[in-house]
C-alpha positions as CSV (number, residue, x, y, z in Angstrom):
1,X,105.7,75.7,111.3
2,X,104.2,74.5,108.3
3,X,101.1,73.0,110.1
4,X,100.4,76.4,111.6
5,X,97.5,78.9,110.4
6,X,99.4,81.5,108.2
7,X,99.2,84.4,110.3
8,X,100.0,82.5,113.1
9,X,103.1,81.6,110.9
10,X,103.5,84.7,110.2
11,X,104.1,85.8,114.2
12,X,105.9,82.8,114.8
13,X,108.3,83.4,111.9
14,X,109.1,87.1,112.6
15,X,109.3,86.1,116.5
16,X,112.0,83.9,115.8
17,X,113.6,86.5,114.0
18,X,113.3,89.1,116.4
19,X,115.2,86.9,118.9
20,X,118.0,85.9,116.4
21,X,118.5,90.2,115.8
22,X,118.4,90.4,119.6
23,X,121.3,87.8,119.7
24,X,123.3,89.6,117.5
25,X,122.7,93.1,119.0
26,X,123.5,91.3,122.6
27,X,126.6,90.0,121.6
28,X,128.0,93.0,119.9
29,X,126.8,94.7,122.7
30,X,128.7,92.4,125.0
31,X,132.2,92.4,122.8
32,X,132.1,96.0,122.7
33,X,129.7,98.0,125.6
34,X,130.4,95.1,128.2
35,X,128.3,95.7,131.8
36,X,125.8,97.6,130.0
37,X,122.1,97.9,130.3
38,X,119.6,95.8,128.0
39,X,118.6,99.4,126.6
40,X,121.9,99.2,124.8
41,X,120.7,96.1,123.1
42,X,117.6,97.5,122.3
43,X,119.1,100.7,121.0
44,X,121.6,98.3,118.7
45,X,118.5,96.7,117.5
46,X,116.1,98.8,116.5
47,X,117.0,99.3,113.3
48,X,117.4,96.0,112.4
49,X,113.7,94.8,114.2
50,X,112.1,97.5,112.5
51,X,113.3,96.4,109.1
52,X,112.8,92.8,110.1
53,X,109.3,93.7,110.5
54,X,108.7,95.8,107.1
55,X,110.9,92.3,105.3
56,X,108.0,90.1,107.1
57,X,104.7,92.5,106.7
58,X,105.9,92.6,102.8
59,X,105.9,88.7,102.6
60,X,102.5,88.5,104.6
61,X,101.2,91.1,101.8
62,X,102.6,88.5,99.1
63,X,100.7,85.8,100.8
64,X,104.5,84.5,101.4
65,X,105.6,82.5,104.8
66,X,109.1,83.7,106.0
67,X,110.1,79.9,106.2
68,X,111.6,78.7,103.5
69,X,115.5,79.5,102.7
70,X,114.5,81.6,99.8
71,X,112.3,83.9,101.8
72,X,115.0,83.9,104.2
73,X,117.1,85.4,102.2
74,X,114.9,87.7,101.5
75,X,114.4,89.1,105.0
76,X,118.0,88.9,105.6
77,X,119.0,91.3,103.0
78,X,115.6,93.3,103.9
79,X,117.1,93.2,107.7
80,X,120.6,94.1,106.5
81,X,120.3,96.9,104.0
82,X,117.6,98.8,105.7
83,X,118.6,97.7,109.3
84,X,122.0,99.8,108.0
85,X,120.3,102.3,106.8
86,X,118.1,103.2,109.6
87,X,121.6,103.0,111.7
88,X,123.4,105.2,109.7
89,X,120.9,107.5,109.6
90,X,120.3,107.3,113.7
91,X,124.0,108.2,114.1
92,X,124.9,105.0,114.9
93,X,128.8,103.8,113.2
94,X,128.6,102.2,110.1
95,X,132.3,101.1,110.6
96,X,133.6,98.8,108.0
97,X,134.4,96.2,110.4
98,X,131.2,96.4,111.8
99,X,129.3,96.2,108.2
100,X,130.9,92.8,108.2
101,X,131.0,91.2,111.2
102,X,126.9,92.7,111.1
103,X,126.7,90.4,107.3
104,X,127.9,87.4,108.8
105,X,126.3,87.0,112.2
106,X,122.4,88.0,110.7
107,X,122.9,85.3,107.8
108,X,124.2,82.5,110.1
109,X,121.4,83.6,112.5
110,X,118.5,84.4,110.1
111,X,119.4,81.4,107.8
112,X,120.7,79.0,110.7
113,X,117.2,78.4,111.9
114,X,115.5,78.0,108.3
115,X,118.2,75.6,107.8
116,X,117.6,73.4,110.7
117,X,114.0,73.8,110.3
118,X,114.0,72.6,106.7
119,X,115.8,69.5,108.0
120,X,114.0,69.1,110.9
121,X,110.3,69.3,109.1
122,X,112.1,66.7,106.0
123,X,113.4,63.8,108.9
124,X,109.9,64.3,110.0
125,X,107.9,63.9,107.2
């Protein structure tokens, strides 16, 4: 992604994001709400989009690219903390089991790709 124009980047970035949040919203949707409508995902990820989006339009202010591991990490935790925030204060559960399971799926997602990416682009170069 590297060889794209930075705002393309940018999209690019935050569009793979979007789908890795929709993942996770799909498959907790499917473990627990099994049979229902793709509203239900949508309603599960909302929160976590919109705060996906403020993590990625505060990098873009920064002149940052979402990328890298580092700025990874900082969307995660952007997505997590103000994804559960924005749930919690929908009326959405905030279980404890769910505050977990929520942790570990968004970093494998949100880091998984950076990860392969950073390999991919090194074997490349």
């Amino acid at each position: 992604m590297s060889t794209l124009a930075p705002s393309r980047t940018a999209v690019v970035t935050f569009a793979v994001d979007a789908v890795c949040v929709l993942v996770f919203a799909a498959a907790g949707r499917q473990s627990h709400e099994p049979g229902s409508a793709v509203a239900t995902v949508l309603v599960i990820a909302w929160p976590f989009l919109l705060a996906a989006l403020l993590a990625h339009g505060a990098l873009v202010l920064r002149g940052r690219t979402a990328t890298s591991l580092g700025s990874g990490a900082a969307v995660l935790a952007t997505t997590y903390v103000v994804g559960m925030a924005l749930r919690g204060l929908s009326g959405r559960g905030l279980a404890p089991a769910f505050l977990v399971v929520a942790a570990i799926s968004l970093t494998v997602l949100l880091l998984g790709w950076r990860a392969a990416y950073a390999v991919w682009s090194r074997r490349r170069a």
